[in-house]
N, C-alpha and C positions, 0 to 999 in steps of 0.2 A: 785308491782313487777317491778322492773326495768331492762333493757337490755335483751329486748326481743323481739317477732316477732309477729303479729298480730296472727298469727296460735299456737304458745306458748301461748297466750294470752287465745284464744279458748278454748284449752285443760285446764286449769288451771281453766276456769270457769266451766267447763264441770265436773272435779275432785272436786270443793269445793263444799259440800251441801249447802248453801245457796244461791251459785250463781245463779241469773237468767238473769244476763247480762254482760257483758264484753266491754271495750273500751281502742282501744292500740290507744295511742296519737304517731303519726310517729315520729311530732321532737324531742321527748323528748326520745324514743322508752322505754315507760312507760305504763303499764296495769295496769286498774281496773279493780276489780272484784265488781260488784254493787249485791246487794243482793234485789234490788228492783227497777221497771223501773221508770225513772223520766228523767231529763233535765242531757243527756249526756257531757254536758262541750263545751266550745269554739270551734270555727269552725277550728282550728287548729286539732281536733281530725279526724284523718282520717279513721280509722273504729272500726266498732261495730258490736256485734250481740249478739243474743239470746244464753243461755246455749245449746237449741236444736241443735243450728247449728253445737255444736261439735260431736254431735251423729251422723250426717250428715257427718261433717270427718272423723269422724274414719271409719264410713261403707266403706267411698268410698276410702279411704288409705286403708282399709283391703283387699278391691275389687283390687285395683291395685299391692297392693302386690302377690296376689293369682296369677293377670294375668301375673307379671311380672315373678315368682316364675314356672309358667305353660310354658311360654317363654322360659324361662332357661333353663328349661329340656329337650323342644321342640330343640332347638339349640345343646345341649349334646346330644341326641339321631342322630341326624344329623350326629354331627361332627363322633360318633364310626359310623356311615356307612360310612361315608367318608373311614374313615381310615381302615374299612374291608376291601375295595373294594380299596384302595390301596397295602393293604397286600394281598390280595389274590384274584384280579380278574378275573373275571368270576366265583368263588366260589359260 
């Protein structure tokens, strides 16, 4: 896979059934999907991880969504009190 991002990279092993490891080479910004662990390539490769580790991101991307999504509302709820108690103070 080419022109991509260590975290595309991730997901991509995470989605193929045979993948059990992944390696996004920085300067080339080139992913393998390896179907089996061995000798990840030249030191130019600057990360790697396991299939699991995307189960790991998406939990916590789903986590942060939720919190941010909870924020959101948190703020909207805010702001219509704001704006009752400029429309109508002391109401």
């Amino acid at each position: 896979m080419g022109q991509v991002d260590a975290k595309s990279c991730c997901h991509a092993c995470f989605r193929h059934p045979d993948c059990v490891l992944w390696v996004y080479e920085d300067s080339t910004k080139y992913c393998y999907l390896k179907a089996k662990a061995g000798e990840i390539g030249p030191s130019h490769v600057k990360v790697s991880g396991l299939a699991l580790d995307a189960t790991q991101m998406l939990r916590y991307e789903a986590k942060v969504q939720q919190q941010q999504s909870f924020a959101a509302a948190m703020m909207e709820e805010e702001k219509r009190d704001v704006q009752s108690e400029l429309l109508f103070p002391g109401a």
